[in-house]
N, C-alpha and C positions, 0 to 999 in steps of 0.2 A: 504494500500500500504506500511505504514511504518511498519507493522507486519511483512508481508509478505517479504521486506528488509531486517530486521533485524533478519529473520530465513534463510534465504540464507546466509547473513553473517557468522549466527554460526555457520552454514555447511560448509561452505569455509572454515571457523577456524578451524574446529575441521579436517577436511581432510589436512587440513596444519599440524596441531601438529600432526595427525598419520604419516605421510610422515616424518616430521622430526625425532621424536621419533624411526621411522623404518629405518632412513637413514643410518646404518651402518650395520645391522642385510641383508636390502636388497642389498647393492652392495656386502655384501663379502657372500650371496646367489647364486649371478649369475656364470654360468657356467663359465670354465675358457674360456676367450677370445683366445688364443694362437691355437687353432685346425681353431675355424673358420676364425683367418689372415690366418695360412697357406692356408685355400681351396679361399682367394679370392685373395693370393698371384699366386697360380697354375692355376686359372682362367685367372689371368692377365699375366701369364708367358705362358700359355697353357702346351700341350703336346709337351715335348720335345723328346720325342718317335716318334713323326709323325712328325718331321719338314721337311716340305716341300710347295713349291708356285703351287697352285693350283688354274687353269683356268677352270672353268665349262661352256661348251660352251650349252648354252641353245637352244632348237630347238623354235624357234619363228614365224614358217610356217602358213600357210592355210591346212595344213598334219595335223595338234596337235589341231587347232581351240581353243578357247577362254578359256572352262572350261577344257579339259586337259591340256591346258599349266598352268594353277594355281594349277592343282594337283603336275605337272612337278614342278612346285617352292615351295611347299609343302616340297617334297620329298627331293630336291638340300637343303634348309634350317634344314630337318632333319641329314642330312650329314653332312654338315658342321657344327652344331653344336655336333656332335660324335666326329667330326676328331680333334677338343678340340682344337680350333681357339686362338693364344696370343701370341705375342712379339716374345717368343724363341721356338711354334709350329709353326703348319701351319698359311698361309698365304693363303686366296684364293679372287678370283675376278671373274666376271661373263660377259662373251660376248653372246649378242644374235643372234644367225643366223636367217637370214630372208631373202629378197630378196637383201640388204647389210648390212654386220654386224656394232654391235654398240656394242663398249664396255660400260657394263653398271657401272659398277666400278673396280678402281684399288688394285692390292696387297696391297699395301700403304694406302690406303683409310680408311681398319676398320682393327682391332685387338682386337675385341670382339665379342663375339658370338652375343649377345644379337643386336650388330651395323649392322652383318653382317645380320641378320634374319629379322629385317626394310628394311634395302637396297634391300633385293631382293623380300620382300612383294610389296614394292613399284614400281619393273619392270612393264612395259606396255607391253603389246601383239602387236607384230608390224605387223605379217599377211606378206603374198608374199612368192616366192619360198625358196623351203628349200636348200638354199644354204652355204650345209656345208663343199662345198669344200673351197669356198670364204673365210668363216668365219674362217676355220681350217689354212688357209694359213696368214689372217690377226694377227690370235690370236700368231700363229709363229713370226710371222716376227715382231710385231709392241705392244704388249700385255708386251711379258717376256721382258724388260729392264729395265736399271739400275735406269733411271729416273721413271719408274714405280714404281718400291718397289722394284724387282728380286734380290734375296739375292745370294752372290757367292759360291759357290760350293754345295747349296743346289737342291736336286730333281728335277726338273721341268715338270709338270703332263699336261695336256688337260684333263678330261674329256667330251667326246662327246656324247649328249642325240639326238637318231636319234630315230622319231614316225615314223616310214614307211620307208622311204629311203631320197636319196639327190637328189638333182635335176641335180645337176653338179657333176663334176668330182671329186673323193676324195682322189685318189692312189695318184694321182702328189702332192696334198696340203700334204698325210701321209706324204712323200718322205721331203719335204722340214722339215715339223716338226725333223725329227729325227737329220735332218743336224744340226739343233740348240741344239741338245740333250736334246732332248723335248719328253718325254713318251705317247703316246698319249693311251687312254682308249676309247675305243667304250659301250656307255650302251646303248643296240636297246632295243625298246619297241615297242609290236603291228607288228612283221615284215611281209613284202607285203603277201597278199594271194596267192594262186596259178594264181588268175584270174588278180592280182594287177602286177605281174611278171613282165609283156612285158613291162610295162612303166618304170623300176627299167632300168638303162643304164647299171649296173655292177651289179648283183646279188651277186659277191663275195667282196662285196665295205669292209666289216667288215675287212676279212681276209687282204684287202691290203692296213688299212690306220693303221692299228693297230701298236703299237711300235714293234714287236713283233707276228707273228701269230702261238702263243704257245697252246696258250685257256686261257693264265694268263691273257690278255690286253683285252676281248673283256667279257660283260656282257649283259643276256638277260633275262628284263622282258615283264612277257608278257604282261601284263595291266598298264595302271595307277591308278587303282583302288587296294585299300589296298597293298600299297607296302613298307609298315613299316617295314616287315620282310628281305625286303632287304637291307636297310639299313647296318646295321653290318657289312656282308660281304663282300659289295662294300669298307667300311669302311679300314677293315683289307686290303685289298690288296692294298689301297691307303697308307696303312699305311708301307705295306713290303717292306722296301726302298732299303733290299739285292736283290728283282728283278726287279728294276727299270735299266732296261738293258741298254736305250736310254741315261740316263745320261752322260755316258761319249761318246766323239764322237774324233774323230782325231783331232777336234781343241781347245779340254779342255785338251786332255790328253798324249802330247807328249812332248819330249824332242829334241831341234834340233839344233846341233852345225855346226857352218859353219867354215870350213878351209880355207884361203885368199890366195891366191899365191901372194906375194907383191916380186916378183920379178923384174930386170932394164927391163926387156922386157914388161914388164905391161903398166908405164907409168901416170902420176899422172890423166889425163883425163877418162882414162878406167878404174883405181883403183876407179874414183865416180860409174864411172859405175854400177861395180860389188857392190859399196854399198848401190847403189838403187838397183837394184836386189834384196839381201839381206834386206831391206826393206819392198819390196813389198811383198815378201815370208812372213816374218814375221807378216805383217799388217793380214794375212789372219785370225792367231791363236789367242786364247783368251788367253793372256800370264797374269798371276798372280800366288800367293803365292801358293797357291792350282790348279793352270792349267797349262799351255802350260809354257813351259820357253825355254831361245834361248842362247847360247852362242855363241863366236866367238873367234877365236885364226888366227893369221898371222903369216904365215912364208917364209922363204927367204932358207939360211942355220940353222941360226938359227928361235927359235918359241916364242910367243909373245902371252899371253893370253892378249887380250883384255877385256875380260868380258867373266865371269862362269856364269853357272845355275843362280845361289844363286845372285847373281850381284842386277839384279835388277826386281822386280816384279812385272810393269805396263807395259803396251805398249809402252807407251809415253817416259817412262825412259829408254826403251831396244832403240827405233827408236832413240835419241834423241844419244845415246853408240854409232849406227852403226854408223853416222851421222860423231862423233869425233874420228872416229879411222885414226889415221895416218900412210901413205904410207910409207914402210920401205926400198925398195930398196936393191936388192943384188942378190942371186943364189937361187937354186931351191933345193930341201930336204923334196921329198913329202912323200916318206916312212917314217923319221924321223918327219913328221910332223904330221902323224895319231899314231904315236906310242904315241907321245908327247899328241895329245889330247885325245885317247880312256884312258890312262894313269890316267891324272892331269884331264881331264872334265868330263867325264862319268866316271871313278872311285870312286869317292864319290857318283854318283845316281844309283851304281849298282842295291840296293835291294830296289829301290824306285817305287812305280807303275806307271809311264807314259814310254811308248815304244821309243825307243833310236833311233836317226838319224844324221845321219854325211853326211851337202854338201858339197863336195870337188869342190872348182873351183882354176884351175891352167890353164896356157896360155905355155905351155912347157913342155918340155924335163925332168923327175927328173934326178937326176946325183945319188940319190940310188936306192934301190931295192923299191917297194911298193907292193909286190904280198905278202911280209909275214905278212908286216903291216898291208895290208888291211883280211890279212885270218883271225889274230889276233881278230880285229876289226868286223867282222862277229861272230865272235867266241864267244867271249864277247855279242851278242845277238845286237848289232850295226847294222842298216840298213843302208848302205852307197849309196848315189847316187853322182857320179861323173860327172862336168859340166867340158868340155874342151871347148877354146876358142884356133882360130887362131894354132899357133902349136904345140897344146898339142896331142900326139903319139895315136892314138885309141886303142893300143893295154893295155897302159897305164890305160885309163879310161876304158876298158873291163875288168882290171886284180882288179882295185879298188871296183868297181860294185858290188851290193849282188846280187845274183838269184830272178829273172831271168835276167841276164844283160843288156837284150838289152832294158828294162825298166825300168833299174835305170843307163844306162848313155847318156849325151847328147853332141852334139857338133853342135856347131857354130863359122863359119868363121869370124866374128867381133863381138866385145864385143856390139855393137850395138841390138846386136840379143840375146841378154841375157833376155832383155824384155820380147819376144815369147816364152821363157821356164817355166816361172814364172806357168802360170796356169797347166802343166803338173810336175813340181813338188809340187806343193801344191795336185792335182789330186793325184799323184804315193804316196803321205804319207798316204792319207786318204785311201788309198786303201790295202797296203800295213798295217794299225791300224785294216782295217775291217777285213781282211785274220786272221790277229793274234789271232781276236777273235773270231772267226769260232768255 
C-alpha cells in the first residue's frame, strides 16, 4: 500500500512540475480571448436587426393532440432561437390557446435563448376547444404591456399557430389586435379537408385576422413533421420590420393641438369643462417621446401657448398641463388664433412623421376672418375639426372644417354636451390616420 502511495505521489509530482514548467508557454498558446467575449457579448445583446416583442400564441386544442403539439414546441423553440433572443433583440413570450388561454410566460421573463428553449420544453398540453379567437383577443389586450416587458416604440408581433381551424370567432379578436398596433401573423398547419369544411365557421378566418391580407402576414405549412426548413423564412419576415404595417395605429402616431376659446362669454365653470373634454380626448392616445403628442394654445384677442409638442412626453404630464391651464378672459380672434398655432405649433413638426390635427373649440362669434386661416391650415396638411358650443355661427365651424365637413365639425347647445362628442372625435382621427394610409 505504501508503494503503491508513494508512486501516485511521484505522478502527482511530476504532472505538477510539467504544468508548472509549461505554465507560461500554455497561457500565451491559447487563442486570443477577445473574438469569443464579442460572440457571448452578441448572444447577450442578441440581434439588434430583429428587435422586436414577440407573442407566439401556441394552438393547445384537442385539433393538434398530445404528440403534434410537442412537435408544434419543437419548431416555436427553433425560431426563436434564429430570431437571436437578448436585451437589445427580440423579446418573445408564449400564450396557449385552448379552451381558455394561459399565458405561459412573459416578454420580461427570459433574455436568452438557451432560458427561453427550457421555458417552453417545459409547456403542458392543456387539450379543449381551439379557441383562438379568445386567446388572440387576451394576448391583445392583457399580454403587450408595460408591466409585462412591452418595450416602447418597438414592433409588436402575434404569431398565431392554427392545426385545423378555430372554434370561435377570429375576424373580431384580428380587429381589436390591430387597434393596439399589434401585427398579427397566421402560421396554419394541416388546413380542414374538403370533408372537414362544414365545421370550419369562416373558411376565410386566415384572410381576416391577419394584420394585413397581402400574403406577407399569413404562412402555411403543411405538416408538423420535418418543418426545419421552414424555419428561416418565417424567421426573415418576423424579422422585416419595414412591413410591419400594424405598428403604427392613430393612437401611437398623431399629433393633436387643441385651440381654447377662453373668451368673457365662456365663463370659469365651462372653461373646466372644455378641459375635461380635452382630457378625455387625450386619455384615449399613447402620448410619448416616440408616439402620440398633444398641444394646447388659448386664445381670446390675443394667443397663449400653453404647452407645444415637445412640452411634455407622458400622459400623466400632458393630463396633469390641461388640468393647470388658466382661464384668460377677453374677445374672440379665431382666424388669428389658427394662424398663430399652425405657425408656432405644427411649424416645427412639419417634416416629422405623425399626421397633424387641430380641435378648435370656440362658444362665439370671431370678430376676424377664419376661412383663410383655416385654408392655410388645410394646406399645410393640418386636419382641422371644429367643436362649437352655445353661439358659435355654423357657418363659422363649416368654413374651419377639413373635407368632408360635415364630419369634422360638431355642435352643441351646452358645454355640458361636450362629453357626447368625445368618442366621435377620437373615432373621426383614427379614421381620418386610416384614409391617409390607404
Amino acid at each position: 500500500v505504501l508503494t503503491r502511495w508513494a508512486s501516485s505521489f511521484s505522478v502527482a509530482g511530476t504532472k505538477s512540475g510539467a504544468l508548472e514548467a509549461a505554465g507560461r508557454p500554455l497561457s500565451t498558446a491559447r487563442p486570443s480571448t477577445g473574438k469569443r467575449l464579442k460572440k457571448l457579448l452578441e448572444k447577450k445583446v442578441g440581434n439588434k436587426d430583429c428587435k422586436a416583442d414577440i407573442a407566439f400564441l401556441i394552438d393547445g386544442s384537442y385539433n393538434i393532440g398530445q404528440r403534434r403539439f410537442n412537435l408544434q414546441k419543437n419548431f416555436v423553440g427553433k425560431v426563436a432561437v434564429m430570431l437571436g433572443i437578448g436585451t437589445e433583440g427580440p423579446h418573445v413570450g408564449v400564450v396557449q390557446a385552448s379552451e381558455h388561454p394561459k399565458t405561459e410566460f412573459h416578454l420580461k421573463n427570459f433574455t436568452a435563448a438557451k432560458d427561453v428553449l427550457f421555458a417552453i420544453k417545459e409547456i403542458g398540453f392543456r387539450g379543449g376547444n381551439s379557441n383562438m379567437g379568445k386567446a388572440l383577443k387576451h394576448t391583445a389586450q392583457r399580454f403587450f404591456s408595460l408591466e409585462n416587458g412591452v418595450r416602447r416604440g418597438i414592433p409588436k408581433i402575434v404569431i398565431v399557430f392554427i392545426d385545423g381551424w378555430p372554434s370561435d370567432d377570429i375576424e373580431d379578436a384580428g380587429i381589436v389586435a390591430r387597434e393596439f398596433g399589434i401585427n398579427v401573423f397566421i402560421v396554419s398547419v394541416a388546413r380542414p379537408t374538403t370533408e372537414e369544411q362544414g365545421m370550419v365557421q369562416d373558411v376565410g378566418f386566415v384572410d381576416k385576422a391577419v394584420c394585413r391580407n397581402n400574403g406577407f402576414f399569413s404562412y402555411h405549412i403543411p405538416t408538423w413533421f420535418g418543418t426545419t426548413k421552414y424555419v428561416k423564412p418565417l424567421v426573415q419576415k418576423l424579422c422585416s420590420h419595414e412591413q410591419m404595417l400594424c405598428s403604427k395605429t392613430c393612437y401611437n402616431s398623431v399629433n393633436i393641438a387643441f385651440l381654447i376659446d377662453g373668451s368673457s362669454s365662456v365663463g370659469d365653470s365651462n372653461f373646466r369643462l372644455v378641459l375635461e373634454f380635452i382630457s378625455n380626448v387625450a386619455k384615449a392616445f399613447e402620448i410619448s417621446d416616440i408616439g402620440s403628442k398633444i398641444a394646447a394654445v388659448q386664445f381670446t384677442y390675443d394667443q397663449r401657448m400653453e404647452f407645444s409638442f415637445s412640452d411634455y412626453a407622458t400622459k400623466e404630464k400632458v393630463l396633469a398641463a390641461v388640468r393647470g391651464i388658466r382661464y384668460m378672459s377677453g374677445g374672440t380672434a379665431t382666424g388669428d388664433a389658427i394662424s398663430f398655432t399652425t405657425r408656432n405649433v405644427f411649424g416645427p413638426m412639419k417634416d416629422g412623421p405623425n399626421k397633424n390635427f387641430l380641435v378648435v373649440l370656440t362658444d362665439g362669434q370671431s370678430y376676424d376672418d377664419v376661412r383663410g386661416p383655416a385654408a392655410a391650415a388645410h394646406k399645410a396638411g393640418i386636419t382641422v375639426f371644429s367643436i362649437g358650443v352655445a353661439w358659435a355661427p355654423l357657418d363659422d365651424l363649416k368654413d374651419m372644417a377639413s373635407e368632408p365637413r360635415e364630419s369634422h365639425n360638431f355642435f352643441t347647445r351646452e358645454f355640458t354636451g361636450l362629453e357626447q362628442i368625445v368618442p366621435d372625435v377620437i373615432r373621426g382621427i383614427c379614421r381620418d390616420f386610416l384614409n391617409s394610409k390607404q
